[in-house]
C-alpha positions in Angstrom: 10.4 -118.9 71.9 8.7 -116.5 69.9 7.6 -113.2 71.8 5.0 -110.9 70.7 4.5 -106.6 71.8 1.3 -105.3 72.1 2.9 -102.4 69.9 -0.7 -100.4 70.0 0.0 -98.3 72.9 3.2 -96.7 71.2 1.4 -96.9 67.6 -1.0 -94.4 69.5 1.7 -92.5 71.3 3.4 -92.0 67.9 0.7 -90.7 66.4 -0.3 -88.6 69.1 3.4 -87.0 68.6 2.5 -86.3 65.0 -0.8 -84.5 65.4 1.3 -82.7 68.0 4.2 -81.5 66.0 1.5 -80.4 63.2 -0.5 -78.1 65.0 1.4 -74.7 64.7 1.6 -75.3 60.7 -2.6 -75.8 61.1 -2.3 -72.7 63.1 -0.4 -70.7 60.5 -2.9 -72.0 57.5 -5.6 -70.4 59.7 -4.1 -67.2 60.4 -3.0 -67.2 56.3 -6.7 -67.5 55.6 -8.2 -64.9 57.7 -5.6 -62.4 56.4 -6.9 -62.7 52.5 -10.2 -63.0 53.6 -9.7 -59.1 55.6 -7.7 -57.9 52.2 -10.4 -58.9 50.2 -12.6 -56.9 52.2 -10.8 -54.0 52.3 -10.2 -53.8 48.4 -14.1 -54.4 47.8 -14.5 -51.9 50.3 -12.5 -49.2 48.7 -13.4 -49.7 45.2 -17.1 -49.4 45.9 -16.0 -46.1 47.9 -14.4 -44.7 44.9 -17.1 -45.3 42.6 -19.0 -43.7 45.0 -16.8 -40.7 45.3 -16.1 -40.5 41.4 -20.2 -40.1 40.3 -20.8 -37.6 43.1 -17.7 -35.4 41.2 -19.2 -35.9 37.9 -22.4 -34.5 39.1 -21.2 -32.0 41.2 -19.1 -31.0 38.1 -22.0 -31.1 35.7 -24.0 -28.8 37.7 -21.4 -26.3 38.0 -20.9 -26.3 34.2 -24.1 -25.8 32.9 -25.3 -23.4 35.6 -27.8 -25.7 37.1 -28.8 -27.5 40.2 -28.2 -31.1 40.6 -29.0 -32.6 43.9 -25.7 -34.9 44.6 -26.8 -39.0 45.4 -27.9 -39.8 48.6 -24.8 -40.3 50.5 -24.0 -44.3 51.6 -25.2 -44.5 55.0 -22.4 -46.5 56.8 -24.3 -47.5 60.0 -26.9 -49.8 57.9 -24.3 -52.0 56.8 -23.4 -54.7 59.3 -20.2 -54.8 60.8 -18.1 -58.7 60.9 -15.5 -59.8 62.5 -13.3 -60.3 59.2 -13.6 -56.9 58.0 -11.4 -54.0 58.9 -13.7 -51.0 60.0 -13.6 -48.0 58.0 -14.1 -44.2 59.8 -15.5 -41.9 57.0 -15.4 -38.3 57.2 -18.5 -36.3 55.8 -17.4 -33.3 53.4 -19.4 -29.6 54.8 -21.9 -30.0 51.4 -22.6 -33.3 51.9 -24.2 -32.7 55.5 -25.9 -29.8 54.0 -27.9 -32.1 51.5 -27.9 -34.3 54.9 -29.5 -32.0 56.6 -32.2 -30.6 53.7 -32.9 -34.4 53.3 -33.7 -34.6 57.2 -35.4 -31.2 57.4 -37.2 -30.8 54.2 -38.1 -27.2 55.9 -34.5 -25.9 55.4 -34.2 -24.0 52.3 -29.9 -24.3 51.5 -28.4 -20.7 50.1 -28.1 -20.5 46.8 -24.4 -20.3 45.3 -23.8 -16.8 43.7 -21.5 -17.3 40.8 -19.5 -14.1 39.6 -19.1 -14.1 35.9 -16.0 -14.0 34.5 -15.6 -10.8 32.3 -14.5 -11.6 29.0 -11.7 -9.9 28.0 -11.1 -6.4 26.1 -10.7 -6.7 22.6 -8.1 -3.8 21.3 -9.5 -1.1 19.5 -8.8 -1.8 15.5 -8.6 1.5 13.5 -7.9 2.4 10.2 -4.4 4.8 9.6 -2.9 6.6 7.3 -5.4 6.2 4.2 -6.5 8.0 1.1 -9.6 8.4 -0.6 -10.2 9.3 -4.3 -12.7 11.8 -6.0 -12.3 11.9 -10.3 -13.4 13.4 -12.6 -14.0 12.8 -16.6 -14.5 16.1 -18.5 -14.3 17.6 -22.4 -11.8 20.3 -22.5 -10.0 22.5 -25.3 -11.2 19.3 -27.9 -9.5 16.9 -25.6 -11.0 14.2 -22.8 -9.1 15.0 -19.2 -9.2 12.4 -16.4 -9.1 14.7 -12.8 -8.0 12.9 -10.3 -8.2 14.5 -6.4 -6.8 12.1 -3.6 -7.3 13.3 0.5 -5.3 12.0 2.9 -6.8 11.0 6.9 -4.5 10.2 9.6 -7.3 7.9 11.0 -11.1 6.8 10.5 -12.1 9.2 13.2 -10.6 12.0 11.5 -13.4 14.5 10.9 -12.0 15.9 7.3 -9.1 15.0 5.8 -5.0 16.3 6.5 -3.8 17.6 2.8 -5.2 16.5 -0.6 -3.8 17.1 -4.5 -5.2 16.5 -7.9 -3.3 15.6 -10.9 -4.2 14.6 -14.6 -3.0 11.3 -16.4 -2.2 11.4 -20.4 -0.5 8.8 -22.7 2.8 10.1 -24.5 4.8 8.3 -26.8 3.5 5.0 -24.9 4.9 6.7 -21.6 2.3 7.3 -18.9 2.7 11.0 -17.7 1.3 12.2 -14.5 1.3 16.0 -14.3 -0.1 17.3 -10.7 -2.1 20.5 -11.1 -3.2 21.5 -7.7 -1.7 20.9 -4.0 -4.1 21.6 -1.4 -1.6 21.5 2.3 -4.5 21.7 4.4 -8.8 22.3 3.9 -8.2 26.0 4.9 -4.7 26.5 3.7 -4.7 28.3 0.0 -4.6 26.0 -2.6 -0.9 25.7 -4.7 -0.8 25.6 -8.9 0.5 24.5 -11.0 2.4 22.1 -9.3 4.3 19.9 -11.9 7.5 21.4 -13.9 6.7 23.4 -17.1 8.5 20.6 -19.3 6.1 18.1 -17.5 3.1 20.1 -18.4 4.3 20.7 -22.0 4.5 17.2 -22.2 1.2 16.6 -21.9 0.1 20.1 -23.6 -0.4 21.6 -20.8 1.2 25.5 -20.2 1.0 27.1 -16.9 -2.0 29.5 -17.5 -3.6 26.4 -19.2 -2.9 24.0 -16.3 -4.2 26.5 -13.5 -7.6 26.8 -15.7 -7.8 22.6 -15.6 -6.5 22.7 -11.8 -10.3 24.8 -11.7 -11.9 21.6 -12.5 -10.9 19.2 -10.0 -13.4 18.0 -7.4 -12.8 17.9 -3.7 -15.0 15.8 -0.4 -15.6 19.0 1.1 -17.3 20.9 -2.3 -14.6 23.4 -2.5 -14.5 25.4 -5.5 -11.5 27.7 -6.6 -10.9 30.0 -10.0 -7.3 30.1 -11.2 -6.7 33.4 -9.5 -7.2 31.5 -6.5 -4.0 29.7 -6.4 -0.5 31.2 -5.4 2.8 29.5 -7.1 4.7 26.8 -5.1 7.4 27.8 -3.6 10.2 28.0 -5.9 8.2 27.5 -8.6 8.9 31.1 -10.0 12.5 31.1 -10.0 12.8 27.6 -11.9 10.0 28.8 -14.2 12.7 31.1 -15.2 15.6 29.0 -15.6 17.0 28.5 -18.9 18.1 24.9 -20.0 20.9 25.1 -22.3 21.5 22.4 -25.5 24.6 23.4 -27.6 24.8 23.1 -31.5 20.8 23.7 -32.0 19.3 26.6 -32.9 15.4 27.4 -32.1 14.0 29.4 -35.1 11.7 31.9 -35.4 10.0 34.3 -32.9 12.5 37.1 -32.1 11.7 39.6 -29.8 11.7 43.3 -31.6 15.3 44.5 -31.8 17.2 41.6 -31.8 19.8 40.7 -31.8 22.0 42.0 -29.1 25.7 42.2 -30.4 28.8 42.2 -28.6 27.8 40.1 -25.6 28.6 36.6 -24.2 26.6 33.9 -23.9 25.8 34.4 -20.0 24.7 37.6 -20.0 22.6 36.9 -23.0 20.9 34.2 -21.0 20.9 36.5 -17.8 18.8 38.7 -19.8 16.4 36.4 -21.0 15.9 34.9 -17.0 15.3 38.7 -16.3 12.6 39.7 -19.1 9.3 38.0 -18.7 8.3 38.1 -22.4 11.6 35.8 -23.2 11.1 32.0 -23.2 14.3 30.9 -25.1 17.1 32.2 -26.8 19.4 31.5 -29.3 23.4 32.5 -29.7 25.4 32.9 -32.5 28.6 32.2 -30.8 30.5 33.2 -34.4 29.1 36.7 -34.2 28.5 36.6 -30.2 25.1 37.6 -31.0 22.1 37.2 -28.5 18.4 36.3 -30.4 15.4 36.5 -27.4 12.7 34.9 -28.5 8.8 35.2 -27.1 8.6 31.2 -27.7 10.0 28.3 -29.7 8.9 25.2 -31.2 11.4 24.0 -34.3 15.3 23.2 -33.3 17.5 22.7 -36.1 21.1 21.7 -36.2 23.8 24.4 -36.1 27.0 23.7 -35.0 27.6 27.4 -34.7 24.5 28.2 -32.5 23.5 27.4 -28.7 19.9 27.6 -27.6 18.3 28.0 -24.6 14.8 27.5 -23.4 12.5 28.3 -19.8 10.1 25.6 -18.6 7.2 26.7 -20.1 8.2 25.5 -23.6 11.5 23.4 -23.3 8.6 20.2 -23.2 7.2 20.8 -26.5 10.4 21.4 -28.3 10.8 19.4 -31.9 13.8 18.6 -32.9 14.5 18.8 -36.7 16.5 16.8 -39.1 16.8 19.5 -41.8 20.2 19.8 -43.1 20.6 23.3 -44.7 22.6 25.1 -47.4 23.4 28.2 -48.7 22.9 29.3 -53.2 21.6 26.0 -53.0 18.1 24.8 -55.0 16.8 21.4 -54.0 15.3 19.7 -56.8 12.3 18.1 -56.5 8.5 17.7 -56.6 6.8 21.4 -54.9 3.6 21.4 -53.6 3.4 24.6 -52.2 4.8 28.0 -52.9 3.5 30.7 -50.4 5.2 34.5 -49.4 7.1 33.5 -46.0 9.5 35.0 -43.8 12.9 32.2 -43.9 12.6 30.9 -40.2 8.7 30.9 -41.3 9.4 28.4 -44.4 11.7 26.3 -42.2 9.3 25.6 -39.6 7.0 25.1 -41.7 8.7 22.2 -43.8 10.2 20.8 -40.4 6.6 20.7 -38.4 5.3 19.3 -42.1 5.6 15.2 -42.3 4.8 15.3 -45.5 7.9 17.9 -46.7 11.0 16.5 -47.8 12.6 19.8 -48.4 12.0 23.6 -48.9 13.6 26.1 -51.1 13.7 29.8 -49.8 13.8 32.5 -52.7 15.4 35.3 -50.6 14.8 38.2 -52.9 11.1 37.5 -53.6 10.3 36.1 -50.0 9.0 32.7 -50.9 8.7 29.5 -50.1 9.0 26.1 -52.0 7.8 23.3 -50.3 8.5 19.5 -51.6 7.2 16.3 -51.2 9.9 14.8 -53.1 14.0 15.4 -53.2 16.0 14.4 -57.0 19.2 16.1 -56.0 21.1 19.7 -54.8 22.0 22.3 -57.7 23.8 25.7 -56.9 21.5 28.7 -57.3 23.0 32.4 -55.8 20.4 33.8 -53.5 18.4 30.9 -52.6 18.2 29.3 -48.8 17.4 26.2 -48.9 17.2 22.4 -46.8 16.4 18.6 -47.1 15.6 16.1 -44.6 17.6 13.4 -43.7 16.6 9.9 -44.6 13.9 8.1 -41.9 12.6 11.5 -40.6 
């Protein structure tokens, strides 16, 4: 016998079960969905807040900058915008100068304070100032058949310095391709009195200068504050005097010519003939015989000639314009040659002569008659009694 169910009654029971059984995953879909849906709010809500909050600092901070007014943008008013269900609500809080442009916007009658801005003060640059400089006066002048640069410098602690601190002058010449300065005058302050010469006598020589010619040129120098001074003006450095008077010594030379009157002084040594020269004003060089111990003063000298038997000596004031000779010398001796001149002469006379002479090659010295033989050109030597005579040596 076949038997058949109605089966729809469990079929529906069943399926009744099923719906059942799914309903908390339905609910948890749901509550998924209205999560995402609030965070979506929320992040569109708080972008849009800090755009908001971004343009009113960029406006705020423009108007600060370039010192003007700039009304911030109306501020979002919260309570028009409508308030769901799937939104979280927001509580904003109002900054003090945003109710103030609140408040003129609701009152138009309200007139808002204006900021006061204190200016920053910019700050103190340092004082710049010129120290420790020197300014220059010169001077280009025709004197004794020469041309004389003068140069006067000053000295200033500062710029603000009303006149200068001390100030000098000095002269430039070229010798023997050697630039020379030689300072004249020394000036220690404007009011102090003024000090010359102020370069060593052999420096002054050098550029043919003397000390009674270099206070007359010192007389010519130009100063910033139009002082003018004569050469009695000036007082002597100090220490100048006593080194003018020192004698420098050069041993196997002798300086001919220009002997005091009643020379020589016998019997004495070589340091007390030079003592005696550094205490007599007319003596500016000496010369010993050191065979005879014999002491020639002499009011100057120019020509030095060799003499291994002679020591000279010399002051300042001419030991710069000293020449030194090459003249070898002999005794009964005639040097033949070519003479172009033959003139009465004293024999340190004829010597300096031929040795100051480029063009005289030798002398001859006639000691009984007083004259002098000068010669351009030298054949030989030839003994002669009572003739004095000399030749230079080759390349002078």
């Amino acid at each position: 016998m076949l038997i058949r169910h109605n089966t729809a009654l469990l079929e529906r029971a069943v399926d009744l079960v099923v719906k059942q059984a799914a309903i908390p995953t339905l609910q948890a879909e749901a509550a998924a969905y209205d999560k995402i849906a609030r965070a979506n709010a929320f992040r569109r809500m708080m972008t849009g807040g800090s755009i908001a909050v971004a343009a009113v600092g960029i406006g705020f901070g423009a108007a600060l900058f370039f010192g003007q007014e700039h009304k911030l943008p109306p501020a979002i008013d919260t309570t028009l915008t409508e308030k769901r269900d799937d939104r979280i609500p927001t509580t904003e809080t109002v900054p003090q100068d945003r109710k103030a442009e609140r408040t003129k916007a609701a009152d138009p009658d309200v007139t808002p304070k204006p900021e006061t801005t204190t200016p920053t003060p910019a700050p103190k640059q340092p004082d710049v100032i010129t120290a420790d400089f020197n300014k220059f006066l010169t001077r280009e002048i025709d004197w004794q058949g020469s041309h004389w640069s003068l140069v006067s410098g000053h000295h200033f602690n500062d710029e603000h310095d009303a006149t200068w601190d001390h100030a000098w002058c000095y002269t430039r010449r070229l010798v023997n391709g050697v630039d020379v300065n030689a300072d004249l005058v020394n000036r220690p302050s404007p009011t102090a009195r003024p000090q010359a010469p102020v370069s060593p006598a052999t420096t002054l020589a050098s550029v043919g200068l003397n000390d009674a010619s270099a206070l007359e040129l010192g007389s010519k120098c130009v100063w910033l504050d139009k002082g003018t001074f004569s050469a009695s003006d000036y007082e002597a450095p100090a220490g100048r005097a006593e080194m003018a008077n020192k004698l420098v010594a050069q041993d196997g030379w002798d300086a001919m010519g220009f002997d005091l009157p009643s020379m020589p002084l016998w019997n004495v040594s070589f340091d007390q003939c030079q003592t005696q020269c550094e205490g007599d004003n007319r003596c500016s060089a000496i010369t010993y015989d050191k065979k005879h111990s014999a002491c020639f003063m002499k009011g100057d000298a120019s020509v030095l000639v060799k003499d291994p038997d002679a020591t000279m000596a010399a002051k300042q004031a001419v030991a710069g314009k000293l020449q030194y000779s090459s003249l070898v010398f002999y005794k009964n001796t005639v040097v033949v040659g070519d003479s172009y001149s033959n003139v009465p002469s004293a024999y340190a006379d004829c010597v300096m002569a031929c040795a100051a002479d480029q063009k005289c090659l030798g002398f001859n010295f006639d000691s009984p008659n007083k004259m002098c033989s000068m010669l351009d050109h030298v054949d030989s030597l030839s003994l002669f009694k009572g003739v004095a005579s000399g030749s230079k040596t080759a390349g002078n």
